[in-house]
N, C-alpha and C positions, 0 to 999 in steps of 0.2 A: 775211507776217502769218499766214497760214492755217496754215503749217507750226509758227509757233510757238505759235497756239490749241493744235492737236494733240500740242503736247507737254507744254502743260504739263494737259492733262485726265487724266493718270494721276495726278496728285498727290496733291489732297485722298484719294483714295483709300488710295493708297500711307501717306498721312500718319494717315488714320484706324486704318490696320492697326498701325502704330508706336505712336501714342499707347496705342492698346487692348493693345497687350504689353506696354510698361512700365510700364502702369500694374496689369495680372496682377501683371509683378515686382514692381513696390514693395507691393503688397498682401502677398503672398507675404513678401517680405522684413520686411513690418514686422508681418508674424502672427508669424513664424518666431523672431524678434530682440527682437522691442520689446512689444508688446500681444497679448494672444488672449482670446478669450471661452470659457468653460468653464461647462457647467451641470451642477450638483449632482445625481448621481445615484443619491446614499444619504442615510444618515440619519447617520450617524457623527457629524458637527461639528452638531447641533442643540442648541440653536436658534439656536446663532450662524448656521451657514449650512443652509437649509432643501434636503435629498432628501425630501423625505415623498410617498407615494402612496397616496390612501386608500383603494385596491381596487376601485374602483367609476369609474376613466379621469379621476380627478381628482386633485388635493393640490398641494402648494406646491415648486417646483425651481425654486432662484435659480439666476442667470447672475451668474458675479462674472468681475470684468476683472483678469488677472493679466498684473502687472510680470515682464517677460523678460529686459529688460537690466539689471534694477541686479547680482542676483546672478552678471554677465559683470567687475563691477567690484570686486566684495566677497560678502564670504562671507553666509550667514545667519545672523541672529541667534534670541535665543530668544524664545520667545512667536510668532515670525511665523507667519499660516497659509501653507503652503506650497504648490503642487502640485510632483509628484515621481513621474518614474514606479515602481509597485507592484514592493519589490521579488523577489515571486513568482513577477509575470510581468510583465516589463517593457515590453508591447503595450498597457499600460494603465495610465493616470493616476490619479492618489489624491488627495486633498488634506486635509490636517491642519494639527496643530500642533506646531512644532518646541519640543520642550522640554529634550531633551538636545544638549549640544554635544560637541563632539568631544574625548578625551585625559579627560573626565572619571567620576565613577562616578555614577550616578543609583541610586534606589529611591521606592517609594510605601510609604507607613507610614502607619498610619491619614486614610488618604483625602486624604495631602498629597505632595508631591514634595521631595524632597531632595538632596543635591548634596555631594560633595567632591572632591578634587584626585587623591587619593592613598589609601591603605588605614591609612597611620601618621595623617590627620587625620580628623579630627572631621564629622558630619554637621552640614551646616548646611538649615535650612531656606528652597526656596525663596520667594522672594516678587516678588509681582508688580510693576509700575508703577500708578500710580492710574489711567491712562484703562484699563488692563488689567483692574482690578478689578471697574470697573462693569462690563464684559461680562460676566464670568462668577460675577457674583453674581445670584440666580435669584429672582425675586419668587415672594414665596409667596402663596397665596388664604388672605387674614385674615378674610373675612366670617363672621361667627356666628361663629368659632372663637376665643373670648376668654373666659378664666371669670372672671368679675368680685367684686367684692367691694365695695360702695356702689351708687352712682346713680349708669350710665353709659347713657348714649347712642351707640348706634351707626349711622355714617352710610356713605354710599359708600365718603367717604376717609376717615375717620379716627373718633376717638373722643370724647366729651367727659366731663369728669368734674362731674359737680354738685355733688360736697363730695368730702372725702376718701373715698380708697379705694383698690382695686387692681386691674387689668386682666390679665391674664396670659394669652402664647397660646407654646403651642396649649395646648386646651380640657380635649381627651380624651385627649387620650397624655403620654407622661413629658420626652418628645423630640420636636425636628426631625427628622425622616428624610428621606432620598436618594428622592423624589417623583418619577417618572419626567416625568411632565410637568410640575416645577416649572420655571416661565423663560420658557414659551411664549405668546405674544401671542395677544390678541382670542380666536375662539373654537376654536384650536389645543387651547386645552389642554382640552377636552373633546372632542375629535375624534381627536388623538393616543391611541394605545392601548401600554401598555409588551406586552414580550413576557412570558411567562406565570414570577414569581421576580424582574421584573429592578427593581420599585419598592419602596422602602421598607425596604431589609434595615442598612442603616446609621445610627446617630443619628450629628446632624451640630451641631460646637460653633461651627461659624467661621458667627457669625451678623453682621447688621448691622443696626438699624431707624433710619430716619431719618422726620425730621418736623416739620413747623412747631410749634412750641411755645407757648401762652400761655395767663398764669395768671389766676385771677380775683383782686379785690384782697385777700379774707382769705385765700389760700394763700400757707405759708408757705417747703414746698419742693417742689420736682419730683422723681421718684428714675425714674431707666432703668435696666435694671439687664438685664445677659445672664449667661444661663446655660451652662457649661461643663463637666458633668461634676462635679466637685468643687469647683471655681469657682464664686464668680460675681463677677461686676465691675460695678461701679453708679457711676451718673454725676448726684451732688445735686446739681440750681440752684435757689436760694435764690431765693423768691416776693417780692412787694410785701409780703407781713406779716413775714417774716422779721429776725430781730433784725437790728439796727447790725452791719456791720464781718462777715457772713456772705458767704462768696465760695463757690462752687462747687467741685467737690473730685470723686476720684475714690477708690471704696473698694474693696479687694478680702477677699475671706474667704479664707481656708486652705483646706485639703486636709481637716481636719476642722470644716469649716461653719461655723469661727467668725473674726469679725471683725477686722480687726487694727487696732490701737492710732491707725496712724499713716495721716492719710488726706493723697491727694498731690493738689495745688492746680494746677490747670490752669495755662498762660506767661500768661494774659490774666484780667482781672478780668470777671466772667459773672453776669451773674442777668436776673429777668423781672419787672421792676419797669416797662419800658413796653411796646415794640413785642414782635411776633414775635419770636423765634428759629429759622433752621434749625440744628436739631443733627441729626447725624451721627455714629452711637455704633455701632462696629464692634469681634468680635473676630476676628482672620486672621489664617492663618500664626502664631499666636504673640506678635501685636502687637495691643498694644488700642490703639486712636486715637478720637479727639474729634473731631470739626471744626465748627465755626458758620459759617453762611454763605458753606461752602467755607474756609474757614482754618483750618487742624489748630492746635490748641490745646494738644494731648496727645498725647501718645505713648511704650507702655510695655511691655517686653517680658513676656511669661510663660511659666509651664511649660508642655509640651507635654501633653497628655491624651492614654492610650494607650486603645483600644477595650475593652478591660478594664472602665475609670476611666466609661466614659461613662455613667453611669445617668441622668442628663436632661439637659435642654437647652432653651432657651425664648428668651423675651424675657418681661418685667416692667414694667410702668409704674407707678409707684404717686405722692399724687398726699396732700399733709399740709397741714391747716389749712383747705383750703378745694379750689376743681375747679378746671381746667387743661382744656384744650383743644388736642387732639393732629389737627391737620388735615396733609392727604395725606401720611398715615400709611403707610408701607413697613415689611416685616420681608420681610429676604433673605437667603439662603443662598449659600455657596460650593460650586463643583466636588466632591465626593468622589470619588477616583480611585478607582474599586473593586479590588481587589489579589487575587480568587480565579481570577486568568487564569494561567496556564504560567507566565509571566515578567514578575516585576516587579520585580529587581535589573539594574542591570546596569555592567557596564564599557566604555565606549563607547573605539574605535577612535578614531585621528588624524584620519579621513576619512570619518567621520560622526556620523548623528543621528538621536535616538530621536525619534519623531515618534508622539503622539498625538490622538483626537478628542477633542472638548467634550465629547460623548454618549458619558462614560465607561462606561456602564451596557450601550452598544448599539456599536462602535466595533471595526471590525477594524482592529488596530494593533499595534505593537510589543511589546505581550503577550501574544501569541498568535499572530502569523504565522508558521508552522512549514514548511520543506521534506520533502517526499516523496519519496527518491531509490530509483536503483536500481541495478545493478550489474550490466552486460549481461557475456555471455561473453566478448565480443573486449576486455575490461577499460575498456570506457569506464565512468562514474558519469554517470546522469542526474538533476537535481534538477529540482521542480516543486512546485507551490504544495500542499497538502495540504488545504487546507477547498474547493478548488474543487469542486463534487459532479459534476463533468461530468471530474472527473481523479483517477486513472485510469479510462478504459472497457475492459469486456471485453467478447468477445465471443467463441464461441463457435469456437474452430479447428480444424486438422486436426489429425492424430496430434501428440500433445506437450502438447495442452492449450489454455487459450482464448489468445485474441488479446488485446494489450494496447496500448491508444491513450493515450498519455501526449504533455501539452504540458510542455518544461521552462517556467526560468525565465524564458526569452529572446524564451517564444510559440512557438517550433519546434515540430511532433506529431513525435513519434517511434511506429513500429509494431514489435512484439518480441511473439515467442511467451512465455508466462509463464514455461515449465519454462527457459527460458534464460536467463532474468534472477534475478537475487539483490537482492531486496525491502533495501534499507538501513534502519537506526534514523532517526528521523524527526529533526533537529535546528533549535534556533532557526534566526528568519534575523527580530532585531530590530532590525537599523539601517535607516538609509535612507543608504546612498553620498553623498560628495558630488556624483559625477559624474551620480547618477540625478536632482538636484533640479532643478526647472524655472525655476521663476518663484515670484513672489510675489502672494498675492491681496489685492488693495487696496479692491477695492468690488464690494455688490451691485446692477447696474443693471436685472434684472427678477425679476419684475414687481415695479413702481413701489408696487401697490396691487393685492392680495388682496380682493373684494368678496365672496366666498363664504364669507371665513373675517375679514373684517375686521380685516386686518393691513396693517402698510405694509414694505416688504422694502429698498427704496432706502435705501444707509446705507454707512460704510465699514467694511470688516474691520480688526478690533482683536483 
């Protein structure tokens, strides 16, 4: 009996050493494979995904959970945020969004993205998904910024009209412009600071306002109406005063400011003879849509407005026979890609993808990430990242000239006398491999809630 006490007292031990390593491995194995946490440590993708430091040991850096394995079973698709290792210097992770895929041509033309097959076809414009759209449509700050025309009332969320008149924003300028901190929640967007040039240099057509609607019982019609440059496109719904047999309708003007004849009738019969309305009056990408209550009603395609073309741009409410009532009131903006970076054409490889940030404005990406090579004597080429400020280092050597500390793209330092190497022309390097891409980012799980800055960050990536 005592013999076999003694043998089995090494066990629990023994067994505790076992559980504790396979359970390292599967940790290991399922960081490596399946799940990993990554926290945000720029600003590139804001304010979809928050790097922000505000100088002073604080700011906002989400932890988002990225998917490992699905891209082991299929490729990536567009729109997804990615992570991928940089590929400058590939010791170090990036995360974006994939917007070009692979075999096709891409470009940015006036602050939109485009896409075709081939050089014999035609550019088409891209366009998003609807849960895609609400992400990167950017709330703007409406308060005081409205120039009116009658008796309005202006409240938290919206407006109210006391007889007819007209509302029009913005206030003081011709245009929407590209607002460095438009998009940003709670009190972000007056704590965020743009870099010195990087807000406001673009007026922006692809507008959206949305808003509960109602009318009082002498108005006779609602008019919404966006602004486009040479456009505009308005959306009438007929009030409780409004004649018999009056349906709602969509109007567009010409290129020279005047109206056309024939006004087009939404799929569904519309007016505000009782309850609420939410409408949903967007123009993007080149399609104007309607929606009430979440159900697209309209949908119409238009000309593209080139930067030339854009002298304003707005949003319009106006408001016949009697006042209406525009509660949690919104006017949003779209992305503008800004296009004054090295490279904003391109013809993308079989085996990879251009990959951009959200924060087109602030966003080291695929327009701009350039290699710095060089050309030693024994005829190797070394290439390496070119905006890194810590590459190349000199320093100071013996006969020959200074010392040169170069990391290529791989993370290797390389050490070479100057007068020996032959400095290369600097060339793109705007894909992202497929073999560089990691995972996929699915959600942000910290922090939950921002109390400094009154934000909430818990949320899935879109």
């Amino acid at each position: 009996m005592a013999k076999d006490k003694k043998k089995g007292s090494g066990r629990p031990w023994r067994e505790n050493i076992e559980a504790i390593a396979v359970s390292v491995i599967v940790i290991v194995l399922f960081k490596y494979f399946v799940l990993e946490a990554y926290k945000i440590p720029t600003g590139s993708m804001q304010p979809t995904l928050m790097g922000w430091d505000d100088g002073k040991g604080g700011g906002v850096f989400d932890r988002v959970v990225v998917d490992k394995l699905s891209y082991r079973f299929r490729d990536p698709r567009r729109w997804e945020i990615a992570v991928f290792r940089y590929p400058l210097d590939t010791a170090k992770n990036f995360i974006k969004r994939l917007v070009g895929m692979p075999g096709e041509h891409l470009k940015i033309e006036n602050g939109d993205l485009w896409t075709r097959q081939s050089e014999a076809e035609a550019w088409v414009i891209l366009r998003r998904p609807q849960r895609l759209q609400d992400v990167h449509f950017k709330h703007l700050e409406t308060q005081g910024a409205w120039r009116q025309k009658g008796t309005w009332t202006e409240g938290e969320d919206g407006l109210v009209a006391e007889g007819p008149g007209s509302a029009r924003f913005p206030r003081t300028r011709s245009a929407v412009v590209d607002r460095y901190t438009d998009g940003y929640q709670g009190d972000l967007i007056h704590a965020v600071k743009p870099k010195p040039g990087g807000s406001g240099r673009n007026k922006v057509g692809d507008l959206r306002v949305e808003t509960n609607v109602s009318a009082s019982s002498e108005c006779t019609q609602v008019r919404l109406e966006l602004l486009d440059g040479p456009y505009t496109y308005a959306l009438e719904i007929p009030g409780p005063a409004a004649e018999d047999g009056s349906s709602a309708q969509v109007q567009v003007s010409d290129a020279k400011g005047q109206w056309g004849q024939d006004k087009l009738s939404l799929d569904s019969p519309l007016s505000l003879g009782g309850d609420e309305l939410r409408i949903q009056f967007q123009n993007l990408d080149d399609l104007v849509e309607v929606r009430v209550d979440g159900e697209l009603l309209f949908s119409l395609e238009v000309p593209p407005v080139a930067r030339h073309q854009m002298s304003h741009s707005g949003v319009q409410l106006i408001t016949r026979g009697g006042g209406a009532r525009f509660d949690e009131l919104t006017i949003s903006r779209d992305i503008y890609y800004t296009d004054d970076q090295k490279v904003t054409s391109w013809k993308i490889p079989d085996d990879c993808y251009v990959a951009l940030g959200d924060n087109t404005q602030d966003s080291s990406d695929g327009r701009d990430w350039t290699l710095l090579g060089y050309k030693l004597d024994d005829g190797r080429e070394l290439w390496g990242n070119q905006r890194s400020r810590e590459n190349p280092l000199f320093a100071p050597g013996e006969v020959g000239g200074s010392k040169v500390f170069f990391r290529d793209h791989l993370g290797e330092q390389h050490v070479f006398m100057q007068d020996r190497a032959l400095p290369l022309p600097p060339k793109p390097m705007s894909f992202v491999p497929r073999n560089l891409v990691r995972g996929r980012a699915i959600a942000v799980v910290w922090p939950a809630w921002s109390s400094s800055y009154g934000l909430s960050r818990f949320q899935w990536c879109r």
